[in-house]
C-alpha positions as CSV (number, residue, x, y, z in Angstrom):
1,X,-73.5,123.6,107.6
2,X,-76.9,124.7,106.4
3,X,-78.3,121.8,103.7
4,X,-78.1,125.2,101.2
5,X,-74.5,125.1,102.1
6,X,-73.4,121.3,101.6
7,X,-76.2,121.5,98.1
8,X,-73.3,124.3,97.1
9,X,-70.6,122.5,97.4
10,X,-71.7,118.9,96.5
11,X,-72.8,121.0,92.7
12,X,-69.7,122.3,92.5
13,X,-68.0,118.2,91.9
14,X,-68.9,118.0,88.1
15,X,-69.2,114.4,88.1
16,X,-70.4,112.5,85.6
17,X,-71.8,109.0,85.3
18,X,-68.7,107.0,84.2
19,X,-66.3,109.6,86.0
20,X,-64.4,108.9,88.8
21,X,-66.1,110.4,91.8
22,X,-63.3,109.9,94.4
23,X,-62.9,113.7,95.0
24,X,-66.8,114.3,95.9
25,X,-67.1,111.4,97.9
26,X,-63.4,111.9,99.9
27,X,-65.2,115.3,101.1
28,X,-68.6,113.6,102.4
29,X,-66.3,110.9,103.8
30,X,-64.4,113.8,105.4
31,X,-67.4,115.7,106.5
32,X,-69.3,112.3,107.9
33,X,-65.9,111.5,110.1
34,X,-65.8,114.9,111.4
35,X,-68.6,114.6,113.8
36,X,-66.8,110.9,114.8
37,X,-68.4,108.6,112.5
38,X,-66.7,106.0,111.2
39,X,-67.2,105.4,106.9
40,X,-66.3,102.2,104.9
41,X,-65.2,102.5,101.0
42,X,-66.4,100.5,98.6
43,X,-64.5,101.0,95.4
44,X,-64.5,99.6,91.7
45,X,-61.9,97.2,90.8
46,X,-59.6,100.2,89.5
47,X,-59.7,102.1,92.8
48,X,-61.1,105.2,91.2
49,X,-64.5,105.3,92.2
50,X,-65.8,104.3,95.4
51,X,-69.1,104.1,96.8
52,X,-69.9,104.9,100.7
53,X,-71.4,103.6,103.6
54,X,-72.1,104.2,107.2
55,X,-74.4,103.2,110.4
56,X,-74.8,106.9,113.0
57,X,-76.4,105.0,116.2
58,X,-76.5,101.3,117.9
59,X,-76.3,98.0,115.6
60,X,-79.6,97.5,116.5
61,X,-82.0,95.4,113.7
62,X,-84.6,97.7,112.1
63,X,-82.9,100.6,111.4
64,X,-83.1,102.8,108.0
65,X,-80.9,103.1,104.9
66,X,-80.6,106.4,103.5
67,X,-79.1,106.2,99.8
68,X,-78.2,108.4,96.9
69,X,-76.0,108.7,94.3
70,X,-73.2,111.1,93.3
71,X,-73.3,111.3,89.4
72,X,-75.0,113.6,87.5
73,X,-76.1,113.6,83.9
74,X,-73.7,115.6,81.0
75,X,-74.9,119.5,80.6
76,X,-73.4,119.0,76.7
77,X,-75.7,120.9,74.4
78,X,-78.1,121.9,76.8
79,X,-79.5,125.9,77.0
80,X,-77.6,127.1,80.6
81,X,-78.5,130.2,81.7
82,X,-75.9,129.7,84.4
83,X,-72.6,128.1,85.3
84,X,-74.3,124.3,86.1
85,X,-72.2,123.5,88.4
86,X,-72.4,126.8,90.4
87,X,-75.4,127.1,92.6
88,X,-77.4,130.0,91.6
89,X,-79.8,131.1,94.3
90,X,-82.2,133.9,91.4
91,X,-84.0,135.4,94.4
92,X,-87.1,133.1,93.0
93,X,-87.6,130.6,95.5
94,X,-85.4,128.0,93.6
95,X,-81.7,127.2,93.4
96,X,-80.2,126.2,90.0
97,X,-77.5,123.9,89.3
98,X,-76.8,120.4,87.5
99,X,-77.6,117.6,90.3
100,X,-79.7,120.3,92.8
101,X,-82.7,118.1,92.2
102,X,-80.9,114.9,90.8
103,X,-80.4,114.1,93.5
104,X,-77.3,116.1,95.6
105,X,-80.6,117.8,97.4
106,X,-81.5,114.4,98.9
107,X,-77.6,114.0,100.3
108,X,-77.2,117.6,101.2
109,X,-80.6,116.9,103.5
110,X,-78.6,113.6,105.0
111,X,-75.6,115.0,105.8
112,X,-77.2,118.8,107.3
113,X,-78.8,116.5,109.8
114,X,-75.7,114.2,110.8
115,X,-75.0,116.6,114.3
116,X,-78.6,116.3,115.3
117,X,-78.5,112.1,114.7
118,X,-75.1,112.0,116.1
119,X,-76.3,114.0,119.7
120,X,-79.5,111.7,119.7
121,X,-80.1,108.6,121.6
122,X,-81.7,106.2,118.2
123,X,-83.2,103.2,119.4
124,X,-82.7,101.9,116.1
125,X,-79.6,103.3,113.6
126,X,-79.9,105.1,110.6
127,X,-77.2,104.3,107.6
128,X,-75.8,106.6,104.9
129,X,-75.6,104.5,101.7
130,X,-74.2,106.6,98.4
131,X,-73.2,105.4,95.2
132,X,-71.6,106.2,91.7
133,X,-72.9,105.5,88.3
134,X,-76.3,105.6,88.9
135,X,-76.7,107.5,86.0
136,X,-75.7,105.1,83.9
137,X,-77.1,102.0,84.7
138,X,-77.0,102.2,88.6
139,X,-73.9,99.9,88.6
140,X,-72.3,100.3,91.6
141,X,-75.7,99.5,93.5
142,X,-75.2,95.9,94.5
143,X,-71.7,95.5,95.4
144,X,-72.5,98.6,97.9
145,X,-75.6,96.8,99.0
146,X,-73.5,93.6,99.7
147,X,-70.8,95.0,101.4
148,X,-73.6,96.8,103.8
149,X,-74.8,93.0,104.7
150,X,-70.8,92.0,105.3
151,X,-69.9,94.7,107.5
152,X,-72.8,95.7,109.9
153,X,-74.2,92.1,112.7
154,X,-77.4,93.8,112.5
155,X,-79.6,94.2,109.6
156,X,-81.3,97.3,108.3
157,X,-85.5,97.1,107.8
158,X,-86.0,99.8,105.5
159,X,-84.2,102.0,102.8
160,X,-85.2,104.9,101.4
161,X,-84.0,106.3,97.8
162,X,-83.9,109.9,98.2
163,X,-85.1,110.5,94.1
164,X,-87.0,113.4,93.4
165,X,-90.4,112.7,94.0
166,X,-92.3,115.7,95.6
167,X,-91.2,113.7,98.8
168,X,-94.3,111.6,97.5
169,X,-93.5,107.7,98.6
170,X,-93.2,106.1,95.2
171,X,-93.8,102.0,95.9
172,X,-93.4,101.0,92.2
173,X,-90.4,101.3,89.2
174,X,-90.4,99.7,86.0
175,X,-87.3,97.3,85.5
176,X,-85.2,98.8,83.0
177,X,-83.3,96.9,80.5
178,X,-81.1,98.2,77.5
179,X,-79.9,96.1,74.7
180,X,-77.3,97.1,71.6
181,X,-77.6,95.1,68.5
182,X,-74.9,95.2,65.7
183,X,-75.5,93.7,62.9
184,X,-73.2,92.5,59.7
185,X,-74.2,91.8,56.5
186,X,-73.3,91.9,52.9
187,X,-72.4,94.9,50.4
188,X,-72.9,95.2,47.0
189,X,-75.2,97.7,44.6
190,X,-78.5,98.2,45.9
191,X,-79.9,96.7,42.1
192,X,-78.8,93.4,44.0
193,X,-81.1,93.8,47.0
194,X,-82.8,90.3,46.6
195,X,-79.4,88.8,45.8
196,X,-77.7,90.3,49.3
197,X,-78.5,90.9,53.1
198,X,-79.0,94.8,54.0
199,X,-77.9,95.2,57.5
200,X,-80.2,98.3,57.3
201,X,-83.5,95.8,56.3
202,X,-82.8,93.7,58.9
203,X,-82.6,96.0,61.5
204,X,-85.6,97.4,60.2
205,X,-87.2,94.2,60.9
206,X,-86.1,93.9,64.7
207,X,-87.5,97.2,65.1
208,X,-91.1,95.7,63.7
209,X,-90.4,92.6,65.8
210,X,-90.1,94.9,69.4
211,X,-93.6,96.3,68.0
212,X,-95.1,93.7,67.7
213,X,-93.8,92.1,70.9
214,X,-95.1,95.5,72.5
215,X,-98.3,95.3,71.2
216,X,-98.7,91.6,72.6
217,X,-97.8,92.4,75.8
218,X,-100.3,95.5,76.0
219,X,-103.2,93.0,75.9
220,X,-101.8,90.2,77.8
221,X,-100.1,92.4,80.9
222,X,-101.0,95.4,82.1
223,X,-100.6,97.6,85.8
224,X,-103.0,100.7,86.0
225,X,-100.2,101.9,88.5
226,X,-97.8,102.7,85.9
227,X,-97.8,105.4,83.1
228,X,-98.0,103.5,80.7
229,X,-99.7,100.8,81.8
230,X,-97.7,98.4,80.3
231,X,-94.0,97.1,79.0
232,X,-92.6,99.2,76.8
233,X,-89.7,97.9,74.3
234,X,-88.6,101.4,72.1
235,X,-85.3,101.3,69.6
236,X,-84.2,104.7,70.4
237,X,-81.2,104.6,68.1
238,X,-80.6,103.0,64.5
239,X,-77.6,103.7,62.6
240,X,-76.4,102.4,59.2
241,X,-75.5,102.9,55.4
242,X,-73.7,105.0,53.8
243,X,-75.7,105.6,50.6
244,X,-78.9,105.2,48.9
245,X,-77.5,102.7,46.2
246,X,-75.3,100.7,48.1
247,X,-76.6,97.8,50.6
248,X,-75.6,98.5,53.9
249,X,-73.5,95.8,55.5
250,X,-73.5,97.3,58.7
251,X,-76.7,99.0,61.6
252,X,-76.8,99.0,65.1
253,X,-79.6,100.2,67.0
254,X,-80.3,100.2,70.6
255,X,-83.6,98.8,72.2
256,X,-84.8,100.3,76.1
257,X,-87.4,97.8,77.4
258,X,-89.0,99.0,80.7
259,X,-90.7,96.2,81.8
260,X,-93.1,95.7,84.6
261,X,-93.0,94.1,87.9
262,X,-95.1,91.0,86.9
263,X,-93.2,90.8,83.3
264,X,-90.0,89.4,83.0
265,X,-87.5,91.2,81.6
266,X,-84.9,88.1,81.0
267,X,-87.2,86.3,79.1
268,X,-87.6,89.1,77.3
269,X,-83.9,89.2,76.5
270,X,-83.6,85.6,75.3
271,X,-87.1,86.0,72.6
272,X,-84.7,88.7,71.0
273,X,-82.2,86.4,70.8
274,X,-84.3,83.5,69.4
275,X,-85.4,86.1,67.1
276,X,-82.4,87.0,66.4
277,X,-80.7,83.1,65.8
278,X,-83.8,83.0,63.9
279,X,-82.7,85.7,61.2
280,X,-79.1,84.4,60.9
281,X,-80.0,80.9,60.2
282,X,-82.6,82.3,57.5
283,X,-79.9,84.9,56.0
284,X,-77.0,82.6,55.8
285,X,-78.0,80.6,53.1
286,X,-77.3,84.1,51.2
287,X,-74.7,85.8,53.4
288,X,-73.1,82.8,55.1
289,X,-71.0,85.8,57.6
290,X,-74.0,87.1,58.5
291,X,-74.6,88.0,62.4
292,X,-76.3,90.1,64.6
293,X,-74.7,90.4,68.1
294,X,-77.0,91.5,71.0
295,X,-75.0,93.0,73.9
296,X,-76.3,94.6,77.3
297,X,-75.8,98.0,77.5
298,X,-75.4,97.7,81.5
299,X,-77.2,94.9,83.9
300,X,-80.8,95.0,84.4
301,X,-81.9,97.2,86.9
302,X,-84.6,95.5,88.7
303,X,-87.8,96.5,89.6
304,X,-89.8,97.5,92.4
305,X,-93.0,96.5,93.8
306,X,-93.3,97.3,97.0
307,X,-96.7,96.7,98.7
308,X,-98.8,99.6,99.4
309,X,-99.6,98.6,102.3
310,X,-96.1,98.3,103.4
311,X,-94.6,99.4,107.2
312,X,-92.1,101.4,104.3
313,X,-95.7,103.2,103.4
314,X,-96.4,104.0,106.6
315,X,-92.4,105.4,108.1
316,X,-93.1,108.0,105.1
317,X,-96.6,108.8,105.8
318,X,-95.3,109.6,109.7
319,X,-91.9,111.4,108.6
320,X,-93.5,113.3,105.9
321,X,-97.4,113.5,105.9
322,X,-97.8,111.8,102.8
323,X,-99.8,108.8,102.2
324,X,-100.8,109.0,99.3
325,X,-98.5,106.5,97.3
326,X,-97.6,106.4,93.3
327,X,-95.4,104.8,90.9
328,X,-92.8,105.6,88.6
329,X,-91.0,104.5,84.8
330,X,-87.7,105.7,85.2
331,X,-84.4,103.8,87.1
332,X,-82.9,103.8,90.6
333,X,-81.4,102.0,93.0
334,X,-84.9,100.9,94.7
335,X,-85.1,97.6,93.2
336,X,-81.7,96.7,94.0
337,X,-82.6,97.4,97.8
338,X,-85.8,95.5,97.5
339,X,-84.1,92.3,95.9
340,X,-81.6,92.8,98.9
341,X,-84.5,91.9,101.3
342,X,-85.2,95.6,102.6
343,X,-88.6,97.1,102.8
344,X,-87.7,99.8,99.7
345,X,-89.4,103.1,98.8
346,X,-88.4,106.2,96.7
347,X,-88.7,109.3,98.6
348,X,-86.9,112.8,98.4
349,X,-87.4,116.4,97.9
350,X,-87.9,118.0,94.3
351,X,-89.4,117.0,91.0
352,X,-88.3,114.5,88.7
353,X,-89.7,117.1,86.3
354,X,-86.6,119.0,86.5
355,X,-83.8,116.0,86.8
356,X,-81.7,116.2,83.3
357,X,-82.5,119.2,82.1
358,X,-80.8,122.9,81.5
359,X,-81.4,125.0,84.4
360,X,-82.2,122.2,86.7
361,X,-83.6,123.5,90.0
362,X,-84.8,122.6,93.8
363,X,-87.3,124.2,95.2
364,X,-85.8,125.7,98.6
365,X,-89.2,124.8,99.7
366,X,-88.7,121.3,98.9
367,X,-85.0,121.2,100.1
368,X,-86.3,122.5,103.5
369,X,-89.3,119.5,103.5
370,X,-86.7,117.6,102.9
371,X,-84.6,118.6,105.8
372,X,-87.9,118.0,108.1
373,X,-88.3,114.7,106.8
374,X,-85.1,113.9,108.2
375,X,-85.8,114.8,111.4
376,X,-89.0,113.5,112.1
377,X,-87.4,110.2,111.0
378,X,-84.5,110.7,113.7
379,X,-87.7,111.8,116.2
380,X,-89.1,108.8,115.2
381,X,-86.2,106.4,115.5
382,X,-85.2,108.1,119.3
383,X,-89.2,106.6,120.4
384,X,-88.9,103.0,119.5
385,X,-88.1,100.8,121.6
């Protein structure tokens, strides 16, 4: 099968982050055994999603992880011009669908390779590592990555995170951390404000703290790398009341902190919760019930900070032609590799312009880079000794 053809049908599985991806990843499974590989399951504790791994070539050190993820993001509310999970080739150079860019163009590029790895002589192996629930916090990411260690003597050098990236070698991803507050607090008649605890004020007031903490950290830390340049802590939801003359006794709100590689993300955790002990001790001499619970929205994904001048630099500079390295805000898997002990870069075809979107597409130029990259990394794995 062309990489066109797997793309097609890897679209057509409409799963979601959170879903159970069993049926999309029992047909790569399927495909990968096909040309006599063996695959090992890693599923969640209810058996209804399951990551995948594999190792085409000898259990050698040094060889190179290939990773992705199955989920995709909801097309809910979202202008389609098409059936998203139908690949629609418009004749214009692109082909439309939810998860062509995002990243089922990266696996499709994998798998249309496997004959070609599997009738090669690789001095050192290449492994096929794909997850699910990327999308929503990248959760299934390190039990994969441990269960990679347990099974295989050898140990891989290098993985590469097939996100779109122009097939540009990204070396550097913000940590990403997100936190949802609930807070309870009094009621009464909104005369009475100095007399009760608005839920909605104090909220308010965590919003002005992660500001404030913001602003700090702008003049105190900053990476010219990353756009921005700094930590960023935004409260991208805040809910509460239900009307103008009544004190609310209940707001939650939601805070994303993306945090650079030098910051550190857990610390910043546990000033919100001083903060946040802080409030309750001050309130409860007027609302003794009052709290505000802070609960992770998923784990932190870590960060990554690779070293640009990295041997993981140089593989993609000889597999693809590009050097020239840059960074990146948004979440994968990358960091998890890195902490792992792997030499970790982000790498695949399309751009991250069009991941999330209506009328996500791939380039089929991009898709057919990607392909090449592939290959010249199997080239390149067949010459070492």
């Amino acid at each position: 099968m062309t990489a066109q053809q797997i793309l097609e049908k890897l679209v057509s599985f409409p799963v979601l982050g959170g879903d159970s991806n069993l049926e999309i990843i029992n047909w790569i499974k399927n495909y990968i055994e096909s040309f006599g590989i063996a695959t090992t399951l890693v599923p969640n504790e209810t058996h209804t999603k399951a990551s995948l791994h594999c190792r085409i070539g000898p259990a050698n050190n040094g060889g190179v992880i290939l990773s992705g993820h199955t989920d995709v993001v909801p097309v809910n509310e979202q202008p389609w011009a098409t059936n998203p999970f139908k690949l629609v080739d418009k004749n214009d150079g692109n082909l439309y669908a939810r998860g062509s860019c995002d990243m089922k163009g990266f696996l499709a590029c994998c798998l249309s390779v496997l004959p070609q790895m599997t009738k090669t002589t690789l001095q050192k192996p290449i492994y096929f590592a794909f997850t699910y629930d990327e999308e929503i916090g990248c959760l299934a990411a390190e039990a994969l990555i441990k269960n990679i260690k347990k099974t295989y003597s050898e140990t891989p050098k290098f993985a590469i995170i097939g996100e779109p990236s122009m097939l540009q070698p990204i070396i550097g991803q913000k940590s990403i951390h997100i936190l949802d507050i609930t807070i309870n607090a009094s009621q009464g008649h909104s005369s009475r404000i100095k007399q009760e605890v608005s839920a909605i004020h104090e909220a308010a007031k965590i919003v002005l703290w992660a500001e404030e903490k913001m602003n700090n950290l702008i003049q105190t830390s900053k990476d010219k790398r990353f756009t921005p340049p700094h930590t960023s802590l935004h409260v991208g939801t805040l809910n509460g009341g239900i009307a103008a003359n009544i004190i609310a006794n209940k707001a939650t709100l939601s805070i994303d902190i993306r945090c650079l590689p030098q910051d550190n993300a857990n610390q910043l955790h546990q000033d919100l919760l001083n903060y946040c002990t802080n409030r309750e001790t001050l309130q409860r001499s007027i609302f003794p019930n009052f709290k505000i619970d802070v609960v992770e929205n998923h784990p932190i994904v870590p960060a990554l900070n690779t070293n640009e001048t990295s041997e993981a630099v140089k593989l993609i500079g000889k597999i693809t032609g590009n050097y020239k390295w840059s960074t990146v805000s948004y979440a994968s898997e990358a960091g998890h590799f890195s902490n792992a002990g792997f030499e970790s870069i982000i790498c695949g075809p399309g751009s991250i312009k069009q991941a999330h979107r209506a009328n996500e597409f791939i380039a089929k130029d991009q898709l057919n880079k990607g392909v090449t990259m592939i290959k010249n990394l199997v080239k390149h794995l067949e010459t070492l000794s």
